[in-house]
C-alpha positions as CSV (number, residue, x, y, z in Angstrom):
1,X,-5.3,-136.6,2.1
2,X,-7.0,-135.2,5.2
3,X,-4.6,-134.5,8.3
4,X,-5.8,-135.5,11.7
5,X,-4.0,-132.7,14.0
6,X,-0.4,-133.9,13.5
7,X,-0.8,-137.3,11.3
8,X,-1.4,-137.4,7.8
9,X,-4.1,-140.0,6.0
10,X,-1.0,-141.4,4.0
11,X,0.7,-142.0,7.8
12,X,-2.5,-143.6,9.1
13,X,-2.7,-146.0,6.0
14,X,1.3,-146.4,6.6
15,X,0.9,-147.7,10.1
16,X,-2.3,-150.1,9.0
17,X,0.2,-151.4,6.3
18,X,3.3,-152.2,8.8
19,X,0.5,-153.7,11.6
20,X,-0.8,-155.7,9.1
21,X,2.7,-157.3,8.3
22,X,3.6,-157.5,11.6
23,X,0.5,-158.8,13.4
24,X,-1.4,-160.4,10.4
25,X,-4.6,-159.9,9.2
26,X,-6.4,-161.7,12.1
27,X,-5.3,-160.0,15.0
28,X,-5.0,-156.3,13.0
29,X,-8.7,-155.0,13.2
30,X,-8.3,-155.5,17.2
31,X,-4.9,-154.2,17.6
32,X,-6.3,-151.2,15.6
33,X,-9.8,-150.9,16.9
34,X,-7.7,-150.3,20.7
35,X,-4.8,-147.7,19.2
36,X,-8.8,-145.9,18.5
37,X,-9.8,-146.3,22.1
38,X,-6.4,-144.8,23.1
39,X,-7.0,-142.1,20.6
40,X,-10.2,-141.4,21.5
41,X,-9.3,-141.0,25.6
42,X,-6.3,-139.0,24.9
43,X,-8.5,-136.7,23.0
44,X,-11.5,-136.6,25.5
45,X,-8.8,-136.3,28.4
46,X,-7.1,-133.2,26.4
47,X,-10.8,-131.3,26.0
48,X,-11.8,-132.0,29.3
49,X,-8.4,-130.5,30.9
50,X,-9.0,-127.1,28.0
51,X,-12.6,-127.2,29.4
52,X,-11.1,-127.2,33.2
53,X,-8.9,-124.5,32.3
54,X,-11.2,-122.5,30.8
55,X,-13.8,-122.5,33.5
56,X,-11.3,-122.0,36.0
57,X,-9.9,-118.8,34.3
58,X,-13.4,-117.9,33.6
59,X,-14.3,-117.9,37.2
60,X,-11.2,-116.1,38.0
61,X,-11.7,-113.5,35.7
62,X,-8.7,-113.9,33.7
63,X,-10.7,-114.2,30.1
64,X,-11.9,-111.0,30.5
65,X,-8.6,-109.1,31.3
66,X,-6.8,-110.8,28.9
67,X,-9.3,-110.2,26.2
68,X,-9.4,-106.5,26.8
69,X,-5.1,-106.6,27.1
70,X,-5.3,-107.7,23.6
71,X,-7.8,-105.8,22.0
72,X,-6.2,-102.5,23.5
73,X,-2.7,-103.8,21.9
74,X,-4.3,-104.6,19.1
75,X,-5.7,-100.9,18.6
76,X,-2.2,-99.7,19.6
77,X,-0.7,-101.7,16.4
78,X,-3.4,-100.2,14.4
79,X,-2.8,-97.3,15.3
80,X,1.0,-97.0,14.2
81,X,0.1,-98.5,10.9
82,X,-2.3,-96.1,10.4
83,X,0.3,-93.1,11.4
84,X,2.5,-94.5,8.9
């Protein structure tokens, strides 16, 4: 099954199984239709605080530097494989 970042399809159908017992049928779709609402703002919340961070860092200057850190240590590591 197909995992969504940290939960598995078989965990998803799990949880629908146990809110079903719990809840019953009637009130399930609801209580499940909001757990997606919650979902869905936690995930918009986290992108929009990665796109923050990003710009911010962009403006700053910081991608840049850091990028050219890494390719430069990168070159160093292929360098001492090569040498080897």
């Amino acid at each position: 099954m197909k995992t969504i970042y940290f939960i598995s399809g078989a965990e998803i159908a799990f949880t629908v199984f146990v809110t079903i017992l719990i809840f019953g049928a009637d009130k399930a779709p609801g209580i499940i239709k909001n757990l997606n609402k919650v979902y869905k703002s936690i995930k918009n919340t986290s992108q929009d605080i990665k796109n923050e961070i990003y710009n911010q860092s962009e403006k700053s200057g910081l991608n840049s530097k850091v990028f050219d850190d890494l390719k430069k240590e990168v070159s160093r590591i292929k360098d001492k494989f090569n040498n080897l």
